[in-house]
C-alpha positions as a printed NumPy array, in Angstrom:
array([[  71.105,    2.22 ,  -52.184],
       [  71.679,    1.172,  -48.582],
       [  74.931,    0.474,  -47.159],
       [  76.673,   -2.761,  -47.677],
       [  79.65 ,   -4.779,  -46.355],
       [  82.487,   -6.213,  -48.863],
       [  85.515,   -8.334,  -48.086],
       [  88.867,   -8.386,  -50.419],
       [  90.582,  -11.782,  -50.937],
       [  93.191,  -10.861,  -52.75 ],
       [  95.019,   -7.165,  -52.597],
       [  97.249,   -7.133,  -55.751],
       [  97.147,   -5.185,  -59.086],
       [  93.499,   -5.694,  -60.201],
       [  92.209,   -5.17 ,  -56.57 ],
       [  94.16 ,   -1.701,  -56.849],
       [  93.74 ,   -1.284,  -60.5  ],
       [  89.989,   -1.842,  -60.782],
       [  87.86 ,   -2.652,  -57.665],
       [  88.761,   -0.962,  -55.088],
       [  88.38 ,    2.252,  -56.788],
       [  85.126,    0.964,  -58.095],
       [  83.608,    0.37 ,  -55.099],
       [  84.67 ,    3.502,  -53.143],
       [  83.022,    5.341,  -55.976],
       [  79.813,    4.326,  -55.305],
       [  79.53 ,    5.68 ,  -51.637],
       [  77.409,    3.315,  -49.929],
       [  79.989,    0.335,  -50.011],
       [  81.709,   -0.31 ,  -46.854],
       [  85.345,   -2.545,  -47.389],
       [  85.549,   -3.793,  -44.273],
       [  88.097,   -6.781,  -44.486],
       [  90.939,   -7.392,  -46.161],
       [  93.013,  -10.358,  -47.432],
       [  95.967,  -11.574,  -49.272],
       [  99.078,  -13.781,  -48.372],
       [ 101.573,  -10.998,  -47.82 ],
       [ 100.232,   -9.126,  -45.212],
       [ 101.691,   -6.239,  -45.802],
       [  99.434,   -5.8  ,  -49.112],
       [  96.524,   -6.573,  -46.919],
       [  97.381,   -3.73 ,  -44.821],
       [  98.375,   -1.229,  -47.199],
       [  94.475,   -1.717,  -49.158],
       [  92.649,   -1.278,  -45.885],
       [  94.579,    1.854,  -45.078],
       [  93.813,    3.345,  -48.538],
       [  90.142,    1.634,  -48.618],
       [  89.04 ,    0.484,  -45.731],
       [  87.033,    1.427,  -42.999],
       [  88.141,    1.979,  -39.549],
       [  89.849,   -1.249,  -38.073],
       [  88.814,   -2.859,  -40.846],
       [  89.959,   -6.551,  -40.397],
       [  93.276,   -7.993,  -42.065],
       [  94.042,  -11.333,  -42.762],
       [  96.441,  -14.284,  -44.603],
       [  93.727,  -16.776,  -44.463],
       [  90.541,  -16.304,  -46.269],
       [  88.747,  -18.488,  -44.314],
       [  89.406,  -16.109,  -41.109],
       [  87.427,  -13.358,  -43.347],
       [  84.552,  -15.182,  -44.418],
       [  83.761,  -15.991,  -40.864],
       [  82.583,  -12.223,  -40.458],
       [  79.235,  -12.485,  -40.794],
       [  78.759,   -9.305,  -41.404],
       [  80.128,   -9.075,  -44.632],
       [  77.773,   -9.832,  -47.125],
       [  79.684,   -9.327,  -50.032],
       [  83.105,  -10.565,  -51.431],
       [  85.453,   -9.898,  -54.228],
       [  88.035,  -12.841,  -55.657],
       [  90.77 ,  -11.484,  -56.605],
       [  93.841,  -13.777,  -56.472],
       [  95.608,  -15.657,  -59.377],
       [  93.092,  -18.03 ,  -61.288],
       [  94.379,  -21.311,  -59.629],
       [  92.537,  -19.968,  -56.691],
       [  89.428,  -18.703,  -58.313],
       [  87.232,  -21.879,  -57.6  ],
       [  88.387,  -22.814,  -54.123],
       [  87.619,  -19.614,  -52.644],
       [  84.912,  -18.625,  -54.597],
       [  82.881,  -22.179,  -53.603],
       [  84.145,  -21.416,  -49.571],
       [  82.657,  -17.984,  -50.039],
       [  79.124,  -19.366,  -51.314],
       [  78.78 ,  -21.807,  -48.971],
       [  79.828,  -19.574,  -45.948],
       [  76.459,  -17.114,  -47.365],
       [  78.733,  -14.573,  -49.61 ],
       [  77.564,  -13.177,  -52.826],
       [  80.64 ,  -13.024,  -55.228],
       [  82.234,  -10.842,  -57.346],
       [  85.523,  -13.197,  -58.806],
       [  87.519,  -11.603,  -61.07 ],
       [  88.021,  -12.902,  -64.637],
       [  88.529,  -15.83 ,  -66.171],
       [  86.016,  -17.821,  -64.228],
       [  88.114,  -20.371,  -63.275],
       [  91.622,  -22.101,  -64.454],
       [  89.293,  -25.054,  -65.836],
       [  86.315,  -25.784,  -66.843],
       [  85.606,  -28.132,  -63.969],
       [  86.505,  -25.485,  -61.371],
       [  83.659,  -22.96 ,  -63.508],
       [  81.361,  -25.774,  -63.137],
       [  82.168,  -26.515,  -59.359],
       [  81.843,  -22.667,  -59.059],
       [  78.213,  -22.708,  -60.886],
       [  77.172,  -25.648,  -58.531],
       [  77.813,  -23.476,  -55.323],
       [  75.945,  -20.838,  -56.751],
       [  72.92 ,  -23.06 ,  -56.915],
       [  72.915,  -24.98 ,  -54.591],
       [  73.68 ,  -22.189,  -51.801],
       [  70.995,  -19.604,  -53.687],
       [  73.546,  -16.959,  -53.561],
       [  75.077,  -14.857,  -56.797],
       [  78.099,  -15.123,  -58.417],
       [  79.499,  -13.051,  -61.256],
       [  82.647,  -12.696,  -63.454],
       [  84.684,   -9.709,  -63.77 ],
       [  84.104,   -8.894,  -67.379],
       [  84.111,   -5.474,  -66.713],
       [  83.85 ,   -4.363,  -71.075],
       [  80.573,   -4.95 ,  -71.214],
       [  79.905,   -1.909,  -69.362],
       [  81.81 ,    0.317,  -71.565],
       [  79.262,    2.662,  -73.722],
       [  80.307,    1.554,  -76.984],
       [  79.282,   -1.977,  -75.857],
       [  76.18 ,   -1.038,  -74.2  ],
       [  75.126,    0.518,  -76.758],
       [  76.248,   -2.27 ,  -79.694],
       [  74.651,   -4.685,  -77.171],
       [  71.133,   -2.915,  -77.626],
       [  71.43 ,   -2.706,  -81.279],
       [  72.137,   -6.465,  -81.228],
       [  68.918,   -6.818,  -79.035],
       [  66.916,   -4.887,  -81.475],
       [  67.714,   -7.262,  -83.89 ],
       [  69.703,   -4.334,  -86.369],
       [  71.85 ,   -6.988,  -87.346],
       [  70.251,   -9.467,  -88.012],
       [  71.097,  -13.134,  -87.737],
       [  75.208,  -12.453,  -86.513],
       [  76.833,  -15.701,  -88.226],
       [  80.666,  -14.58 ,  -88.413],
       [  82.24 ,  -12.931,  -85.75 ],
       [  85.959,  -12.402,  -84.484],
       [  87.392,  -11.563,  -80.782],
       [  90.046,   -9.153,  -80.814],
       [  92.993,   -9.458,  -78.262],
       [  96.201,   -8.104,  -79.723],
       [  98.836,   -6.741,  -78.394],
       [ 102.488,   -5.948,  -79.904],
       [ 104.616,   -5.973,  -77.19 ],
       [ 102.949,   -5.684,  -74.256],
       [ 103.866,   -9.149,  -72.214],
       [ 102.841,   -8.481,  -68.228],
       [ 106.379,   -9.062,  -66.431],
       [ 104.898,   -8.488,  -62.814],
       [ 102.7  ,  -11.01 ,  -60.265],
       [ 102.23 ,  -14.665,  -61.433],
       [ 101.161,  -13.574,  -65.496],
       [ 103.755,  -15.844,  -66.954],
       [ 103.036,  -18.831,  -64.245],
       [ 101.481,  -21.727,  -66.217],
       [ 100.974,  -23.151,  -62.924],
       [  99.067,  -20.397,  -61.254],
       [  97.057,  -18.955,  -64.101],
       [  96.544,  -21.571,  -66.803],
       [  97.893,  -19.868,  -69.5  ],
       [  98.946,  -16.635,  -71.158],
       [  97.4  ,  -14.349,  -73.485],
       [  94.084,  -16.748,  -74.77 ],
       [  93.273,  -16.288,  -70.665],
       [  94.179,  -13.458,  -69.78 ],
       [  92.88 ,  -10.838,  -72.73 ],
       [  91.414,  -13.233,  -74.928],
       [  88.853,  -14.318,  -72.291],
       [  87.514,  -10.804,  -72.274],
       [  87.069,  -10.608,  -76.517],
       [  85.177,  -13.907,  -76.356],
       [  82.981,  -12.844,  -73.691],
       [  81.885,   -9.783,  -75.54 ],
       [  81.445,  -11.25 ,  -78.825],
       [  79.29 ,  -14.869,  -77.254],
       [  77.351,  -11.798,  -75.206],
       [  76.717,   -9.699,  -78.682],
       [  75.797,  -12.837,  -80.23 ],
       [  73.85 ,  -13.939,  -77.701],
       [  74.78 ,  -17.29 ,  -78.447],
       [  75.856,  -20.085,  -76.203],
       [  75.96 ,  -23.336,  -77.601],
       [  79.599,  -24.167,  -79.292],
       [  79.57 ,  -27.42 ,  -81.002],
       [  83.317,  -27.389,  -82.199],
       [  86.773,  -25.776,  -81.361],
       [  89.759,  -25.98 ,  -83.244],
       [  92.956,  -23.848,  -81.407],
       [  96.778,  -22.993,  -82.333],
       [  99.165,  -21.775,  -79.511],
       [ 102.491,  -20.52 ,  -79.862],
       [ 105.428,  -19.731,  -78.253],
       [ 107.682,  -17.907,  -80.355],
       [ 108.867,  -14.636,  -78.379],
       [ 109.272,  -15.634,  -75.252],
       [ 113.172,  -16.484,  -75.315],
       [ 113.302,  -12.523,  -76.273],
       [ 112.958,  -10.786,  -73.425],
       [ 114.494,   -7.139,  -74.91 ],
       [ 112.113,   -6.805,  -77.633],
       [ 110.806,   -3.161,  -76.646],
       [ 108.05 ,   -4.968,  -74.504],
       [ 106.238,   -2.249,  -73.576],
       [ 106.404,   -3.468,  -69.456],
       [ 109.896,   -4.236,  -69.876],
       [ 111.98 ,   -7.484,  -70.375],
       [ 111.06 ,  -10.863,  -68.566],
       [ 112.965,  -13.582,  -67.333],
       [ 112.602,  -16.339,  -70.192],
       [ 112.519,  -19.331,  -67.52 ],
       [ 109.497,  -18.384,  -66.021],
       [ 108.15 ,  -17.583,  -69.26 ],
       [ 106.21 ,  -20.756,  -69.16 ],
       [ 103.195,  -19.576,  -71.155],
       [ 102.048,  -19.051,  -74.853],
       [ 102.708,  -15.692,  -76.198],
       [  99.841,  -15.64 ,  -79.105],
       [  96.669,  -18.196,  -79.288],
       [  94.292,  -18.868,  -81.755],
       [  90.58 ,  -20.393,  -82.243],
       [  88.321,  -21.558,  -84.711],
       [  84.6  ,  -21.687,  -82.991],
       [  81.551,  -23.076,  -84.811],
       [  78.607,  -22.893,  -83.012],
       [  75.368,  -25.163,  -83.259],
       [  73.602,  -23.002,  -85.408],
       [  76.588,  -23.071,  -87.487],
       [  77.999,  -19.79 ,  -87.13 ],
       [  81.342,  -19.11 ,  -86.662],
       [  83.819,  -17.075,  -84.413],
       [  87.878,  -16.419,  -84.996],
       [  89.161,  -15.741,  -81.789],
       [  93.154,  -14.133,  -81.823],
       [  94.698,  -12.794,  -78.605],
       [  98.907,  -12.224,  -78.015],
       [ 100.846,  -10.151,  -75.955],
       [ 103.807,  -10.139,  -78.4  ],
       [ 103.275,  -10.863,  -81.785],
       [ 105.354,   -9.142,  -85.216],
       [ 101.778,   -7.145,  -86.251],
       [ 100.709,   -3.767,  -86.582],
       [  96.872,   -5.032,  -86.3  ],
       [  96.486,   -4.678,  -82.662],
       [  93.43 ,   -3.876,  -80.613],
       [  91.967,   -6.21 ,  -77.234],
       [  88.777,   -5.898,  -75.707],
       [  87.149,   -5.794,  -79.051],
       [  84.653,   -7.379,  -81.337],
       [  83.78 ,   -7.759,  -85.04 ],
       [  80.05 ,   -9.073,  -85.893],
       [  78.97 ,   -9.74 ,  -89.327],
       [  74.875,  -10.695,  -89.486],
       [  72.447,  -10.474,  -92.082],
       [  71.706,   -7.278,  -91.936],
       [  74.361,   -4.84 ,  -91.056],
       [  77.477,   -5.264,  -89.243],
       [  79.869,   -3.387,  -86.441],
       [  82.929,   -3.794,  -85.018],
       [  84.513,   -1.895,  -82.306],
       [  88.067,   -2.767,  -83.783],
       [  88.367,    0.04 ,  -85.917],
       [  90.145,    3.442,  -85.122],
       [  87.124,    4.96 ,  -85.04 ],
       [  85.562,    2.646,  -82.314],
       [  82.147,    1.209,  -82.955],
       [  81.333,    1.508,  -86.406],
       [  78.469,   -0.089,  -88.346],
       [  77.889,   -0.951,  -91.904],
       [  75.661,   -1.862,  -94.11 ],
       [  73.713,   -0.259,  -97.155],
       [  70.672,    2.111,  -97.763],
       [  68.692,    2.696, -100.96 ],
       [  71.379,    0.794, -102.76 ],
       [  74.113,    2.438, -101.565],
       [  76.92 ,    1.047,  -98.639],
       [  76.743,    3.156,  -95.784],
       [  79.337,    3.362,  -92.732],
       [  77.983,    5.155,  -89.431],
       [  79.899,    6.045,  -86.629],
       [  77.59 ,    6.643,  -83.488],
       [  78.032,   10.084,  -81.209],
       [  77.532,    7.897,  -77.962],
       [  78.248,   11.233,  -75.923],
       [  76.599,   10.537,  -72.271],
       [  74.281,    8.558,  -71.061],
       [  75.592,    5.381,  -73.234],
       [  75.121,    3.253,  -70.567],
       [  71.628,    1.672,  -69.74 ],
       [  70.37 ,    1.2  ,  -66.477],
       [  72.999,    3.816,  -64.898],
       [  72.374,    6.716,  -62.828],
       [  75.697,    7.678,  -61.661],
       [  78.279,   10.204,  -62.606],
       [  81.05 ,    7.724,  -64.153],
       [  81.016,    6.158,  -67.309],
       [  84.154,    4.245,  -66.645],
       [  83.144,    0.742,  -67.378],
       [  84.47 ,   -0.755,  -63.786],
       [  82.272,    1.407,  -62.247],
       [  79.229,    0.973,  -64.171],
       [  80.036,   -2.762,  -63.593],
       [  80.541,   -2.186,  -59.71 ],
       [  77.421,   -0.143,  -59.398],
       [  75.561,   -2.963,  -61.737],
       [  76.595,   -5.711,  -59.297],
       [  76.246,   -4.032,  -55.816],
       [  72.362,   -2.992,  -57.239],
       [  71.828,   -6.599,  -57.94 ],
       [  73.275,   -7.808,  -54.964],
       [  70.89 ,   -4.804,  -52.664],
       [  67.946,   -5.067,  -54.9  ],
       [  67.685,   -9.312,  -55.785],
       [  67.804,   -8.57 ,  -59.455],
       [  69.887,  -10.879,  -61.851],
       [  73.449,   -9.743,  -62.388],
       [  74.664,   -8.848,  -65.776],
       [  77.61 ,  -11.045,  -66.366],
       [  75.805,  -14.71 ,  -65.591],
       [  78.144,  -17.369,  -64.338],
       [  76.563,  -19.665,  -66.823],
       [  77.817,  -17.75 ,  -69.916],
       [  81.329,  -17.265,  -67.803],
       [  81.485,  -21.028,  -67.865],
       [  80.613,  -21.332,  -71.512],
       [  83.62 ,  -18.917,  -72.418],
       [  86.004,  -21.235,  -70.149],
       [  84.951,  -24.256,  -71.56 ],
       [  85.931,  -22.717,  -74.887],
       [  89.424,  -21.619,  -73.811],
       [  90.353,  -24.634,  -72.435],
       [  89.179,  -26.898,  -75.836],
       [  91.537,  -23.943,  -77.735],
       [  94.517,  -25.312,  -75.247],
       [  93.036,  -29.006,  -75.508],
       [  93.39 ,  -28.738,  -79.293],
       [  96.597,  -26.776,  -79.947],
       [  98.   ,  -29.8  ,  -77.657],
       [  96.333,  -32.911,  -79.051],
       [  96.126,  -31.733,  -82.898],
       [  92.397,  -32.09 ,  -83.01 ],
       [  89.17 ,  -30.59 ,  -83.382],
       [  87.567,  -30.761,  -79.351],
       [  84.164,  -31.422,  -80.299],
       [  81.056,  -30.283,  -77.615]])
């Protein structure tokens, strides 16, 4: 693929945790500008990633006026998601923002707008789809080997594992806790597996129970409890149009032993799978007469549509995006299914807080 020019807005943990090392694995990406409100993070990213004099700034707006960069990457806290993804559209940028699409569902649909109406692309950082074991349930859902999926659940458990760093327990700056943080990613993989779009109902509980314990063997160590001002566990009851239905559970500290994120359970017709099992994606179903469990040897080349030495899901997701981006095709993770998975977080929220089923 031919060379192209990215911008980072935003130089914190997921920028050093996830794209940056994506993108300089594919070899024809040049970062070129850099951006975030403590400079000094700015500068420390283009020294490690950049190219030569690559361009530092505070202000977004002073990077998107390069007009060379074609490309750029939101990755800031989720308050921040739709402002700066909408300013990068409309100043010509393709963009990659980082999950969840947006703190609400009006700034997703804002987002969505600018896509359209400036003809450029936009996709969402839900980098699990790209994993093998998801490629290659995906296929097996395309191919129909399931049949008609009508119960699902989303997986997003965690123990102890509450994120004590950046803005994670900020109400304020992210929206939430857990439900948008991990859970986002487990509903995007199971809507995707479904391939189903249309919810019709949402009924959500949210709790906070843990998070006046800060020395609970957290596995990122203890947190301050007053700016613990997020849920610690949330829950959802989906039913879609065509009446099927889809438990979603996420937490960063809850009293279980059941834990697992990222992960999906299908049940259709046919056969099911779930990747929540200890033996990763597993499907059942029977076989003249007889229940049968099968445990796929996905080995290489689980990942469709991907030439390149990695099989690290960010940077079959990187490589995915940049190709679409080079090459006009569509990008993977579509802003309007992004949206659809906001819209359900938020009626989870809307719900827990009202004590009533959000109806679509």
């Amino acid at each position: 693929m031919r060379e192209i020019k990215v911008g980072i807005i935003g130089c914190g943990g997921i920028a050093n945790g996830k794209h940056m090392p994506a993108l300089r694995s594919l070899g024809n990406v040049l970062m070129v500008g850099f951006c975030d409100i403590v400079r000094e993070r700015a500068e420390r990213a283009a020294a490690e990633y950049g190219v030569d004099r690559a361009g530092v700034y505070t202000d977004y707006r002073d990077l998107l006026a390069d007009d060379t960069i074609a490309v750029v990457h939101v990755l800031t806290p989720n308050r921040e998601h739709c402002e700066i993804t909408v300013a990068a559209l409309e100043a010509g940028k393709h963009v990659m923002c980082e999950k969840p699409m947006a703190k609400t569902a009006a700034d997703a649909r804002m987002m969505l707008d600018a896509a359209r109406r400036t003809g450029k692309k936009l996709t969402i950082g839900y980098q699990n789809r790209f994993s093998p074991e998801h490629q290659f349930l995906k296929k097996a859902c395309e191919r129909g080997d399931l049949g008609d999926i009508y119960f699902a659940k989303a997986h997003a458990i965690r123990r102890r594992a509450v994120p004590t760093w950046g803005v994670f327990l900020n109400e304020e700056e992210q929206g939430g806790g857990p439900l948008i943080d991990i859970g986002t990613h487990a509903l995007d993989l199971t809507l995707w597996m479904m391939n189903n779009y249309k919810p019709k109902s949402v009924r959500g509980a949210v709790y906070k129970k843990l998070g006046d314990q800060p020395d609970c063997g957290n596995a990122f160590g203890p947190w301050n409890p007053e700016e613990y001002t997020v849920e610690d566990s949330a829950f959802g009851f989906i039913t879609m149009e065509n009446g099927a239905t889809i438990i979603l559970e996420s937490s960063w500290a809850l009293n279980t032993l059941d834990i697992g994120e990222a992960q999906t359970t299908l049940c259709g017709t046919k056969a099911g799978a779930s990747t929540h099992t200890p033996q990763g994606l597993t499907f059942n179903g029977y076989d003249f007469g007889k229940l049968t469990t099968t445990v796929p040897e996905l080995g290489n080349g689980g990942v469709a549509f991907y030439t390149g030495k990695s099989e690290n899901a960010q940077d079959v997701e990187a490589y995915r995006w940049i190709d679409a981006v080079i090459n006009d095709k569509e990008v993977v993770t579509k802003p309007e299914e992004a949206l659809v998975v906001t819209e359900i977080l938020e009626a989870i929220y809307e719900s827990a807080k009202t004590g009533k089923t959000i109806e679509f």
